[in-house]
N, C-alpha and C positions, 0 to 999 in steps of 0.2 A: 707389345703394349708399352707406352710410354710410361716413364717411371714418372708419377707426383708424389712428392711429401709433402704430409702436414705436420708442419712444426707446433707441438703441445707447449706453451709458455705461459703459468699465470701472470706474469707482466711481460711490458713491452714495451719500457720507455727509459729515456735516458741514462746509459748506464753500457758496459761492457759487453754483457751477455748478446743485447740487439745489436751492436755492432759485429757481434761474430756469426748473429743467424744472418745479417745484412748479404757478410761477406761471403756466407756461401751460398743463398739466392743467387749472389752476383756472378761466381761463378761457375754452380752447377745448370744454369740457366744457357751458358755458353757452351754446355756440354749436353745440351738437348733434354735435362730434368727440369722440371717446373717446381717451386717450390709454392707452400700454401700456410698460412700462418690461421692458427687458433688461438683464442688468448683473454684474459681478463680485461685488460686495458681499453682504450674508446678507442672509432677508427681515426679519431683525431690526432694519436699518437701512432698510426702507421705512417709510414715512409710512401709517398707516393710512387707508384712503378716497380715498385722490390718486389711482390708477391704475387701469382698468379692469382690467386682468389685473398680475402682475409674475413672469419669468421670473426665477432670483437664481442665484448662486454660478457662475456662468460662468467659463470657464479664458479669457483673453483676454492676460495684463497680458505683461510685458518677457522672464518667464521661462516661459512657455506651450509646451508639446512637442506633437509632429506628433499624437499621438494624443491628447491633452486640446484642441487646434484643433478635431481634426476631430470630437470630439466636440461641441463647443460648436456647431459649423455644425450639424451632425446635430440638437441639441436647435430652435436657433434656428428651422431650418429647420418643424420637428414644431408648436413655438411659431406661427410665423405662419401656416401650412395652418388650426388649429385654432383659432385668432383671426381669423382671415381679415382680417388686416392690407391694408392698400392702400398704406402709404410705409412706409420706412426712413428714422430722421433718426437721425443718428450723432452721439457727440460724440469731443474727445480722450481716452485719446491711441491706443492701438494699435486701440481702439473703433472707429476710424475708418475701419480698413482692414477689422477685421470687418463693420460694419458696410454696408463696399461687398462684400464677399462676399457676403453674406445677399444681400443685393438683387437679387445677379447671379444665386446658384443658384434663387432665386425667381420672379426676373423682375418686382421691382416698382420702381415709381419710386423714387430715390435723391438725400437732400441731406443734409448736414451742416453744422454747426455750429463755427466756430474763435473759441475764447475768448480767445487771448491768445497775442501771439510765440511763446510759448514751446513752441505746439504744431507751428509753423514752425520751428522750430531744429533741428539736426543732436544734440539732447542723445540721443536716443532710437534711436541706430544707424544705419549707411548704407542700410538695407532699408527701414527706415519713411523715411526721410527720401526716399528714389528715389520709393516710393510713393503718398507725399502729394502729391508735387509734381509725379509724371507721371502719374498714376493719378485716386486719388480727388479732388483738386482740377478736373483738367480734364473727368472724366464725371461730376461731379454735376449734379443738376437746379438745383437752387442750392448757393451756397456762402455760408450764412449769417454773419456778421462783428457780432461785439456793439461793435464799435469802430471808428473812421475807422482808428484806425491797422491796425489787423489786417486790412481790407480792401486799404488800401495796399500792402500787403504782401504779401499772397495775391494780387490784381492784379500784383505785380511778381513773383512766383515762379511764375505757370501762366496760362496761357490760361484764365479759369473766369468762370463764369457769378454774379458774387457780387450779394450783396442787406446794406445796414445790417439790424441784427435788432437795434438797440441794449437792453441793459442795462433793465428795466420793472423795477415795483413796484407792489402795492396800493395807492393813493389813498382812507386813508379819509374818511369823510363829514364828519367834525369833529374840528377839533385834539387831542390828547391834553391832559392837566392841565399845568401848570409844576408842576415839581420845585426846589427850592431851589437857588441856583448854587451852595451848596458842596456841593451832595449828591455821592454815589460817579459815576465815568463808567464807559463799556462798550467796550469792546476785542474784538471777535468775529471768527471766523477758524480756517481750517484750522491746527494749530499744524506747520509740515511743514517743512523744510531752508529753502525760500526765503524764507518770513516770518518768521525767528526772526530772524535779524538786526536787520530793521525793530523788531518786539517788543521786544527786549534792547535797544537804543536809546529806544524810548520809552520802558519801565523807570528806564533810567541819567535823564530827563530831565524826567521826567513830574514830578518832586517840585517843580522850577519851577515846574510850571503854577500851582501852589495851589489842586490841588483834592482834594476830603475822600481817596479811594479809589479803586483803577483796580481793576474787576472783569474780571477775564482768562475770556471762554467761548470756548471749543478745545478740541481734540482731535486725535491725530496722534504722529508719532513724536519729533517732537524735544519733546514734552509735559517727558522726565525734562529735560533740558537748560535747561530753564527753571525747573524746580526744584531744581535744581543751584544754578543761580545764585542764586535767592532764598534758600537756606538758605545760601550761603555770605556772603551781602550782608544782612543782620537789616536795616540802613537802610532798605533797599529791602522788603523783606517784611513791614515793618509799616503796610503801606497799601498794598500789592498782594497779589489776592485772587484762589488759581487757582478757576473754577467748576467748571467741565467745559463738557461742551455740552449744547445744549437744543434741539431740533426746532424748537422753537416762539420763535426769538428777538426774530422782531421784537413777540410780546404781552410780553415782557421789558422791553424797551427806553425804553417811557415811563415806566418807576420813576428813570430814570435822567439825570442831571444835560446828557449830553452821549455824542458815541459817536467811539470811533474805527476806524481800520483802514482797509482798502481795498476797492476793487468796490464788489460791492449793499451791502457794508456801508453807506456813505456815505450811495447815495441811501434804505438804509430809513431810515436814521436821519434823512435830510433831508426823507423825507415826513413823520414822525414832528413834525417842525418841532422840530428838536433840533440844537443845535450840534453839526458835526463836523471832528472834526480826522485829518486824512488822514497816513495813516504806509505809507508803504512798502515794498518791501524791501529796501533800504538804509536807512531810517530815517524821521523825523519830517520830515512837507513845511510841517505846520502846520494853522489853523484857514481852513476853507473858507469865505471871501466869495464874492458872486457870479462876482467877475475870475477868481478860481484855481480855481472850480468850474469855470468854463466852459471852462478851459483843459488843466484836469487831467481832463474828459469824454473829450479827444480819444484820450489814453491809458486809458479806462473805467476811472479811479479808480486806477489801480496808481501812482502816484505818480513811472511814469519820464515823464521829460521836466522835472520839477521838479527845483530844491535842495532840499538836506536843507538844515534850520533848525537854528542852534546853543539850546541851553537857555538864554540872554538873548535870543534870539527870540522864544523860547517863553514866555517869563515875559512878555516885552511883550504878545505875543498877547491870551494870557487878561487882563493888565490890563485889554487894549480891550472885550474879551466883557466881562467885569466891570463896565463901565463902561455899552456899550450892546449889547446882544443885537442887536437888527436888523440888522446888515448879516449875519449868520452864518445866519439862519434861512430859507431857501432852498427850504421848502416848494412855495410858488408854480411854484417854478422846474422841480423835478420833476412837477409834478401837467401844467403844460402839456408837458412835453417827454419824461416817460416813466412814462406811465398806462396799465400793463401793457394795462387793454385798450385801448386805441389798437392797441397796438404788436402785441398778438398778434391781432387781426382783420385786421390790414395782413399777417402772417405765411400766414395763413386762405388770404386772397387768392391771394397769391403761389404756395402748393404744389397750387393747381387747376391739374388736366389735364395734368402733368405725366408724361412718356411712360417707359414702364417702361425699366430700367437691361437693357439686352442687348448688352456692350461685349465687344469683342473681347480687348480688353488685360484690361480684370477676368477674365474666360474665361481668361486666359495662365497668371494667379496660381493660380487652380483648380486648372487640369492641375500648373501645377510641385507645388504642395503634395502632389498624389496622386502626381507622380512623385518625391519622397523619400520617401512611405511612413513606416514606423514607426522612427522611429530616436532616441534622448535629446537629439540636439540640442535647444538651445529656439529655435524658427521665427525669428524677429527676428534673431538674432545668426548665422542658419546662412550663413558664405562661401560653399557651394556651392548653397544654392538663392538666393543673390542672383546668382551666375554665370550659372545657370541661366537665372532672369528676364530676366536685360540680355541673353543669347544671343536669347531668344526677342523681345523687344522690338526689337533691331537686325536682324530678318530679315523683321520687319512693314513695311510704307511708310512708317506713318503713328507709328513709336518707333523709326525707324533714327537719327535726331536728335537725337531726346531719350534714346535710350541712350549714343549717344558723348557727348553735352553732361551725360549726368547722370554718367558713365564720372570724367570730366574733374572734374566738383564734387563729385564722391564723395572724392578724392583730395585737394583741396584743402580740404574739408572738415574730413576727417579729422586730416590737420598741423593745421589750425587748430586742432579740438577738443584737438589732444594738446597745444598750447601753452598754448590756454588754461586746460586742467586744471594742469599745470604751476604757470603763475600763484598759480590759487587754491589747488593747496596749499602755496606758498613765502606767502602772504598767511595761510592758515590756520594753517601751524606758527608764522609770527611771533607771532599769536596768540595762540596757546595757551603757545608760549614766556613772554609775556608775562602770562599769564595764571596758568601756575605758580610764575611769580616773587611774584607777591601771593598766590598762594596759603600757599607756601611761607612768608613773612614773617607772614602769619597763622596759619598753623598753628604757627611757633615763640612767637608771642604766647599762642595755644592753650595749651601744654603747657608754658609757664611759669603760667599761671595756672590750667591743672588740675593742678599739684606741689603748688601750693599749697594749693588746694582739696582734695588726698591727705592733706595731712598735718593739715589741720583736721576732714578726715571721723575719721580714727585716731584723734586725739584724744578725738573725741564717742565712738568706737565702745569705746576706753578707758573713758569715762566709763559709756558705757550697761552695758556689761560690769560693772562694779561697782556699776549698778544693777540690774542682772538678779539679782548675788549678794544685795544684799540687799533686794532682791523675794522670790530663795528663801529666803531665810533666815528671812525674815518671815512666807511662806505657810506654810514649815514648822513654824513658831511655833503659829503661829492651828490648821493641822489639828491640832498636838499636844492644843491647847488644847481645841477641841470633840472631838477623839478621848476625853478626860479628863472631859469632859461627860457623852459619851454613857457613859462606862465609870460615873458615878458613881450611886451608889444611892438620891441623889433622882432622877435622869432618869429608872431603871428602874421609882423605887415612881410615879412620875407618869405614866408611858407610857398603861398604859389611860384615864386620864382625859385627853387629849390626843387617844388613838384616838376616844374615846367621842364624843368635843367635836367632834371635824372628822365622823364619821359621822350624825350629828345634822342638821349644819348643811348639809350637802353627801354624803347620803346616796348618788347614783348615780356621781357621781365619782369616792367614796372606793372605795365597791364598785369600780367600775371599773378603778382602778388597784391595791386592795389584789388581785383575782383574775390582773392581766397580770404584778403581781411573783413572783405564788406560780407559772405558768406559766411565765414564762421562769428559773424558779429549780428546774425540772424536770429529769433527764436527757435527754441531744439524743433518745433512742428513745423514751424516753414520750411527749417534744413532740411527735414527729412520728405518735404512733396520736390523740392528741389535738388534732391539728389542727383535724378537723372539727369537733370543740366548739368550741375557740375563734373558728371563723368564723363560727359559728353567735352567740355571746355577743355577738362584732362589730356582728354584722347588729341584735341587741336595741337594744343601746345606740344605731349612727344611726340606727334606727329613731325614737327618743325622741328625737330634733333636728327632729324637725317643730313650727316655727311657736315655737320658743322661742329667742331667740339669746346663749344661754349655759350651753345643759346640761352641758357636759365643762368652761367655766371657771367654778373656785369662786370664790369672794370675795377671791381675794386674786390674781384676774388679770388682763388689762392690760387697761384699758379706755381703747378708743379713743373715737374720734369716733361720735355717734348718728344711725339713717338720714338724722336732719332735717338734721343738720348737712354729714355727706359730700354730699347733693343740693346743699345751700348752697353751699361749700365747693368740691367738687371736680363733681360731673356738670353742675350749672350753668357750667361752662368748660367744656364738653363738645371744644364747636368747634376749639380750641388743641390737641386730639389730632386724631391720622390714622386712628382709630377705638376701640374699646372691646372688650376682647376681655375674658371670663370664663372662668376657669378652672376647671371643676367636677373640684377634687380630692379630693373625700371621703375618694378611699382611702389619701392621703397627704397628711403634715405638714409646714406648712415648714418647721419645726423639727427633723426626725425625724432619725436617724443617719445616712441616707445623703441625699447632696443629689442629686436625682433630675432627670430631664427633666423636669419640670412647673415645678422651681424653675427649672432654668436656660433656658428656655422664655418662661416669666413674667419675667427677669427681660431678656432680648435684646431682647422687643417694647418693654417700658417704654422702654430705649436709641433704640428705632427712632421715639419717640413717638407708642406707642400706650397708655391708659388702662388699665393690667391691673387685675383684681380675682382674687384668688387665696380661694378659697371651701375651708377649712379644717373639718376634721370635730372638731379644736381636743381632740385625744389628748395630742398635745404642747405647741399653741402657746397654751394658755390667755385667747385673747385674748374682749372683748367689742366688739361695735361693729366700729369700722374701722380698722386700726392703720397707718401708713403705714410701708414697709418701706425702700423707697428713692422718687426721684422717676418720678413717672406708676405706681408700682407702691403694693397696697394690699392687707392679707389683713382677711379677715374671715370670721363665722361666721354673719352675718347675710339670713338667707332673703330678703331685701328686694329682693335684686340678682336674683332672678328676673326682675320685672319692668322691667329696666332695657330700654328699644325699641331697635333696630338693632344689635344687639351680635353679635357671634360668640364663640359658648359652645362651649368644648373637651372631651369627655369621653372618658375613656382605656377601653381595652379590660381593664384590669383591676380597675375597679373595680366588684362588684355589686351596689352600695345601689340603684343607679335601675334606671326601669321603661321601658319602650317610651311608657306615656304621660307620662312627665317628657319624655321627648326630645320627643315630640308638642306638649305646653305651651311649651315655651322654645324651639321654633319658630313660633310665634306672634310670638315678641319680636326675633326678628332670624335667623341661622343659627346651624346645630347642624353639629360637627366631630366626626367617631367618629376616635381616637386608635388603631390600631390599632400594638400597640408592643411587644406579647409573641404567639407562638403560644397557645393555651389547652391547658394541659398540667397532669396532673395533679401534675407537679412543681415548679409552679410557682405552679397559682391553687387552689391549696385542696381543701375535701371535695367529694363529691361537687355538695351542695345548688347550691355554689358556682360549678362549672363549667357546671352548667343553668342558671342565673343567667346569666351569662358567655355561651356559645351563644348563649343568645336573645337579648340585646341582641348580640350580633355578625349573626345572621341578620336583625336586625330592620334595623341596618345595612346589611345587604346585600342585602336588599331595597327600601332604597328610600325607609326613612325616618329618613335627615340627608341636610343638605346638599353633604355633603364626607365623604372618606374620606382621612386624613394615615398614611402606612402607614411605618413605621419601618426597613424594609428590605427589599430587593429580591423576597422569595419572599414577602413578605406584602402588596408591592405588586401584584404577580402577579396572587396570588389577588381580591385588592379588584377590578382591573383586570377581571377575569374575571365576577365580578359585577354591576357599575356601572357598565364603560366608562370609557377613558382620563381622558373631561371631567370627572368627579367621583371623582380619586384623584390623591393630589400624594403624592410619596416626599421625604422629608423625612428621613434619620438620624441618628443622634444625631451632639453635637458635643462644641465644649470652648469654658468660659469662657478665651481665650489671655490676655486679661490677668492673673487671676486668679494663672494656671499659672507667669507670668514675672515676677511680681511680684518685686525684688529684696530684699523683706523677709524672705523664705523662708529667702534664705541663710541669717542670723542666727537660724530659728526654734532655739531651745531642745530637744532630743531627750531621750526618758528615758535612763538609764545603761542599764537593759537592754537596750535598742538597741543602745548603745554597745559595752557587753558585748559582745554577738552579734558586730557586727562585729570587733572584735577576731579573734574566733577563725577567724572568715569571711573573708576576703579579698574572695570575689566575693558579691556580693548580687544575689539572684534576686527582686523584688518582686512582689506583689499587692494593690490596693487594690479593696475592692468586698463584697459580702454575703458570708456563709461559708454555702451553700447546698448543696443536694441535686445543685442541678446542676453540681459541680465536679468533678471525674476523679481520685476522692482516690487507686484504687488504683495511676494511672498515677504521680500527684504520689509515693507513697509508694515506687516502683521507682525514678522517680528521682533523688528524696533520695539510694537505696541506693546507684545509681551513682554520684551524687557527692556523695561526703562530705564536701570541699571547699568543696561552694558552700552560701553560708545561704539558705535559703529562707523570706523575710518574707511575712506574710499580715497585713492592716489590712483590718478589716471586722466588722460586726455580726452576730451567730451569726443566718440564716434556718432555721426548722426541725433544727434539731438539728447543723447541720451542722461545727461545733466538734468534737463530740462526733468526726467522721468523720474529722478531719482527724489521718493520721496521727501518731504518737508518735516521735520522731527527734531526734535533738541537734541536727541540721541545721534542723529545721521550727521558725520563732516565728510563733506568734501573739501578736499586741498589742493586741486586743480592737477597738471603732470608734474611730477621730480625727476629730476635728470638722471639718470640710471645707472649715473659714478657713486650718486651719495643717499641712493635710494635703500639699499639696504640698514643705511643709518636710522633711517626713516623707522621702517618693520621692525627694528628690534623694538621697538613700542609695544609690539601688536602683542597681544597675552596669545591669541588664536588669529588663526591666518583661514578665508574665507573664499570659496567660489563659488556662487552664487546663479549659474546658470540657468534659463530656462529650458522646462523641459521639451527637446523636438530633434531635429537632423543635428542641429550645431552641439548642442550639446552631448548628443551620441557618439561623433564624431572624430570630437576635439581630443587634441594632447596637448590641455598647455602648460606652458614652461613655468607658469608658476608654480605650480604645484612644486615641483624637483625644487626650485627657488624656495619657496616656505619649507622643505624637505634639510635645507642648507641651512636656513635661519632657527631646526631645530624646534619650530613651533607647531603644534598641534594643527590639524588640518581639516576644517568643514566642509563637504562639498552639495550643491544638490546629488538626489539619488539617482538622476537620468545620466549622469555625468559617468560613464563606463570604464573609460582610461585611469578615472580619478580612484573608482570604488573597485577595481583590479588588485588594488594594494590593502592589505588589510589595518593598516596601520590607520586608514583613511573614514573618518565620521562621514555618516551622509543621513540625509534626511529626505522623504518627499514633500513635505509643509512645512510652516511655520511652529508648527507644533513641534513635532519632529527634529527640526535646528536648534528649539529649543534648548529641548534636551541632549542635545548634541554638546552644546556648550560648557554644560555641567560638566560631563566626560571629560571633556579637553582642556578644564581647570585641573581636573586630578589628574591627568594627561602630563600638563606642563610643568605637573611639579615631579614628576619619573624619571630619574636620572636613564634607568634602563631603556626607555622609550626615547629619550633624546637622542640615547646612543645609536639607535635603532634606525631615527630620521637619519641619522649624521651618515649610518652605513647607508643607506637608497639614495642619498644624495652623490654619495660618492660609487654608484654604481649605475647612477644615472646622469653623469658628467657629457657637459658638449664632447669632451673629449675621447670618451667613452663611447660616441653617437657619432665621433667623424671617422671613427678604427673602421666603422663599418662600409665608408666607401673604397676601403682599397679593395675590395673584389673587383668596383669599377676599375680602378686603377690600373691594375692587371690585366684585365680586360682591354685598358686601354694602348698597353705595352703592344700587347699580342696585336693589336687592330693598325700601331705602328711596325710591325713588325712585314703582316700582310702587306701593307700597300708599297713596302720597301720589297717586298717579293715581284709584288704585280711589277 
């Protein structure tokens, strides 16, 4: 029968311990054992391809209640029948008691794993402390010890059957490169209560060593505490550098000059043949020679049983490194003494034949847990099933002694524990005492030197203020001046010859624009029976963008860079991006009135450093060639980027220039993304011709030919999902640029006086930023104007289909036509409440829009209608079905806008709902995209 273990671990992430069950999946797997992991942690912190099976999110840890126990026994139990497991190996900390449970209600052999004192120590309650040391220590098959000491130790606390299981590492085949001795070092590690100390000591000391950078990888909860300090310490944070964590650290490690920390730290970095310097949890022990390696093993790297080294230690130290590497480089040392596979085929050995766990005391624990039943205690801390236990174990022969003797150091135990808590926090508050005291002296240094800094911004803001004035004074000069131009009777006798001149020269452009000015200079009800023409005129004009790259720009517009040059220039560096994504936006400009999800889309990936090319139908943006917008981002009009290989091209659901065989062709070149982002509504996507258009490439979609389906919100993820299958639909909603929105330039932006105007007479301001469209609830918006008179009601946005025309007539109602979308948030911070006004049907069931997350930035209070489902998702969010209804809403969101807590609250969903936040989510595609480059290099 083949041998499977399940390794019992309540965590499974970041830290030493997963690197050493890594290591021996890695190589009892080559020895024909399958290994299988159980564990508290998500399966987002397993390791892809390490484990035959992995059971995840198990209830086990310090605060675990009788009914999430007995669940977890339940799952464990269903897990090993169905795995058909043959051992149990457990590690710390309460893992260890489940882990002899599982064994017992199974009846398979049982051993475990003690990595260090501290799973020996009384920190963890008198119940697990009874149980380790009468229980699972003395019936395990082994009691594995990665240390002399922790053997010692377990030897002196139970009768047990222990084995060394020392501490292993990969051995590879050949030395890694030298790195430069001044290059950055590596500092790797759980960042958790008991290493931060050590840490924040080598911090304060490390600037001794003289060397370039200490690169900090961790993760854990005292993470902020260390960023506390480095932002309060600039000395120190200009050459300490937090990473995060990385699975894969030790392929990290040889960029790196030298390594610190404790454990496997040490020895991966010593196989690595890399100096390492050993820091503890009390502090810096120093640079490991062979002497203090060999002596600092016996404690497995943790640094007790050493002194801490002062910073003139330190600085000696690395002199001598500096001078001669050899004695530090210690490679040798671990390849003979712990070459994981040595150590885990000696392991192999050891857990043959080993007789299943069928103890009477593990049996005892069973029944007591079943006899307290369902109750909120949390298991570990319950006094009365610890009574219980010691009753039942003092009526057995063979725990009548070990319950009065564990009775007895239960007791003494616990004074001890309460003294030496005690200690540590008369040592902690001196601390921190001390520590508010430099804070305090610094922060009065702080805000003598930001007073000063007040009254030099004032002055500038004086300054700029009198430049603003005669900025306006000067613009108002110049429009009088060409206003007196255009008025004058050479302009008007020359006009036709000027029409004639640009018709001539630029015949379809001129057409082009002189027809969308005479159009949008129509009444809103003509615009909207004449829609269908002008989609239809649309479709003429990109129709005639085939294979020419500058039909919409005339001669007098911006010419960038030529195909030859961008391939030169910019695809040629291809590699220095995380990929290439195209943006097929025909049916929008980046220039256009309202800044759309395709701009801000295009502009989060460039941030993420990906290659955008944003493909322009060029209505607005006049460009030729390749114009570059910002860094990694680039528009163009230029049909060339067709052919660009491995790329992922984006096409929205509303645009209907392309055909099912464009998507067909630019799959050939890499993946195709259907953008699924509006319902297809006839209020929304045009004439009839338009929505057949529209359909068909959605059904062609969803049947099967693109690679990916990006769906904008939840009921159109839905539907995708229902189509396609979960694996090719990723729900992505709209977001918000936060920086943009908080940009403290705003304040200062310049407001028309009509605005100003308004508000005067308005106290409260009701805002809206976004299209003035068909689909807004003009008759609801106009009942409650009527209800309150009171409140102004701002409207910022570009007339869609007529809908200006709709927007009721009311003293209370302004509209301010479009603001340009740099100085628009200047604009909103007017608005007291921020408004979307939807009516009720498909669009507004549908919709995810970005204003929302926008008003979410600007920290203001949020109305929506009640049909509006993206919007009313969020609880933070007012909604009403009437006029009545908004009314009252409004009230709300006056006492709303004055909650600091609720601003705080916007300010968090804002920044959880960032573009950039929304563009993380196409690197599935990305990968995807790798892999699909990958193939066609195979074919």
């Amino acid at each position: 029968m083949k041998t499977r273990i399940l390794v019992i671990s309540e965590y499974f992430s970041r830290g030493g311990l997963e690197t050493h069950i890594v290591g021996q999946a890695r190589v009892l797997s080559k020895l024909g054992v399958d290994l299988l992991l159980a564990t508290g942690s998500s399966a987002a912190d397993c390791p892809d391809g390490v484990f035959a099976a992995a059971l995840t999110d198990l209830r086990m840890g310090a605060q675990v209640s009788y009914d999430e126990l007995c669940v977890t026994l339940k799952r464990l139990k269903k897990f090993i029948s169905d795995e058909r497991i043959t051992l149990i190996h457990a590690h710390p900390f309460y893992s260890a008691i489940v882990g002899l449970l599982a064994a017992q209600q199974s009846r398979l052999p049982f051993v475990v794993t003690i990595h260090s004192p501290l799973s020996l120590s009384s920190t963890f309650g008198q119940l697990y402390d009874f149980l380790l040391k009468s229980v699972v220590l003395p019936v395990a098959g082994r009691v594995f010890c990665v240390s002399k000491e922790t053997e010692l130790l377990c030897r002196s606390l139970a009768e047990c059957r222990t084995e060394l299981l020392l501490n292993a590492v990969q051995i590879q085949n050949s030395n890694p490169p030298n790195v430069a001795k001044d290059g950055p070092w590596l500092w790797a590690g759980r960042l958790d209560k008991d290493k931060s100390n050590g840490l924040l000591d080598l911090i304060e000391k490390i600037d001794q060593a003289t060397v370039g950078e200490l690169h900090i990888f961790g993760d854990g909860p005292q993470v902020h505490l260390i960023e506390s300090f480095l932002n309060s310490r600039p000395d120190k944070a200009e050459f300490v550098r937090l990473m995060g964590w990385r699975h894969n650290i030790t392929t990290i490690m040889p960029a790196y000059a030298g390594i610190a920390g404790m454990g496997r730290v040490i020895l991966e970095g010593s196989a690595l043949n890399r100096p390492c310097l050993l820091v503890g949890y009390d502090g810096v022990k120093g640079l490991l020679d062979i002497n203090r390696f060999e002596r600092a093993s016996f404690w497995n790297f943790s640094g007790r049983g050493l002194p801490t080294i002062t910073a003139d230690a330190l600085h000696q130290e690395f002199y001598r490194l500096s001078k001669d590497k050899g004695p530090f480089l210690l490679r040798q040392w671990v390849a003979d003494n712990r070459d994981e596979r040595v150590i885990w085929q000696r392991y192999a050995e050891k857990i043959k034949d080993l007789a299943p766990l069928d103890n009477p005391l593990a049996q005892n624990i069973l029944d007591a847990l079943q006899y307290r039943g369902s109750i909120s205690e949390p298991v570990w801390w319950d006094k009365e099933l610890m009574r219980v236990i010691l009753g039942l174990f003092s009526n057995e022969p063979y725990g009548k002694e070990q319950a009065k003797s564990m009775t007895h150091q239960i007791l003494v135990a616990h004074l001890h524990s309460k003294l030496e808590a005690i200690k540590y926090e008369t040592t902690m508050l001196r601390e921190k005492i001390d520590f508010l005291k430099s804070a305090l002296a610094e922060r009065d240094e702080k805000i003598t030197s930001l007073n000063q800094a007040v009254a030099e911004r004032d002055e500038k803001i004086i300054s700029l203020n009198q430049a603003v004035i005669e900025r306006d004074e000067k613009i108002a000069s110049l429009q009088k001046h060409i206003q007196d131009i255009w008025a004058s009777t050479s302009w008007r006798i020359t006009r036709p010859l000027r029409f004639l001149k640009k018709l001539v020269s630029d015949p379809e452009p001129t057409t082009y624009f002189i027809l969308k000015r005479i159009y949008w200079g129509l009444p809103g009800n003509l615009r909207i029976r004449l829609n269908g023409l002008r989609c239809l005129i649309i479709r003429f004009f990109l129709s005639k963008r085939k294979n020419n790259v500058g039909l919409m720009a005339n001669q007098e517009g911006i010419h960038g860079l030529s195909w030859e040059e961008f391939q030169d220039k910019v695809l040629s560096k291809r590699e220095q991006h995380k990929g290439i994504f195209i943006l097929e936006a025909t049916h929008i400009d980046w220039n256009m009135n309202l800044f759309q999800r395709p701009q801000h889309m295009a502009n989060a990936l460039s941030k993420l450093g990906y290659l955008v090319i944003f493909k322009t139908a060029n209505f607005y943006d006049n460009v030729s060639g390749f114009k570059k917008i910002s860094d990694n981002l680039w528009l163009t009009n230029n049909d060339k980027v067709d052919s660009i290989y491995g790329a992922v091209r984006s096409f929205y659901s509303t645009s209907s220039v392309y055909t099912k065989e464009i998507y067909d062709d630019r799959r050939k070149y890499g993946l195709v993304v259907y953008e699924y982002i509006d319902h297809i509504d006839p209020a929304i996507s045009g004439d009839e011709e338009n929505i057949r258009r529209l359909n068909a490439l959605k059904n062609y979609a969803f049947n099967g030919g693109v690679d990916f389906i990006v769906a904008s919100a939840k009921a159109l993820y839905r539907e995708a999902v229902q189509a396609v299958g979960e694996d090719k639909v990723i729900l992505i909603p709209n977001g918000v640029d936060v920086e943009h929105y908080r940009d403290q330039r705003h304040k200062y932006c310049t407001i028309p006086k009509s605005l100003i105007k308004f508000k005067n007479v308005h106290k409260i301001i009701v805002g809206y930023f976004g299209a003035l469209a068909p689909w807004l609830w003009y008759e609801e918006i106009e009942k409650l104007a009527a209800l309150r008179p009171e409140v102004g009601f701002v409207f910022i946005g570009p007339d869609y289909y007529g809908g200006s025309s709709l927007l009721p007539k009311a003293k209370n109602i302004f509209w301010m036509g479009p603001v340009d979308y740099k100085i628009l948030p200047g604009y909103a911070l007017h608005f007291d409440i921020c408004f979307i006004p939807f009516r009720p049907g498909e669009i507004a069931r549908t919709t995810s829009p970005l204003k929302l997350f926008e008003y979410f930035a600007l920290e203001k209070p949020v109305i929506v209608t009640s049909s509006m489902l993206e919007c009313i998702q969020f609880c933070e969010v007012l909604s009403g079905s009437c006029a009545t209804e908004l009314s009252k809403c409004i009230d709300k969101a006056l006492d709303l806008s004055r909650d600091e807590h609720f601003k705080k609250r916007l300010a968090e969903l804002a920044d959880q709902n960032s573009w950039i936040e929304r563009a993380k989510k196409y690197e599935i595609i990305f990968e995807q995209t790798k892999k699909w480059i990958c193939h066609k290099k195979d074919i």
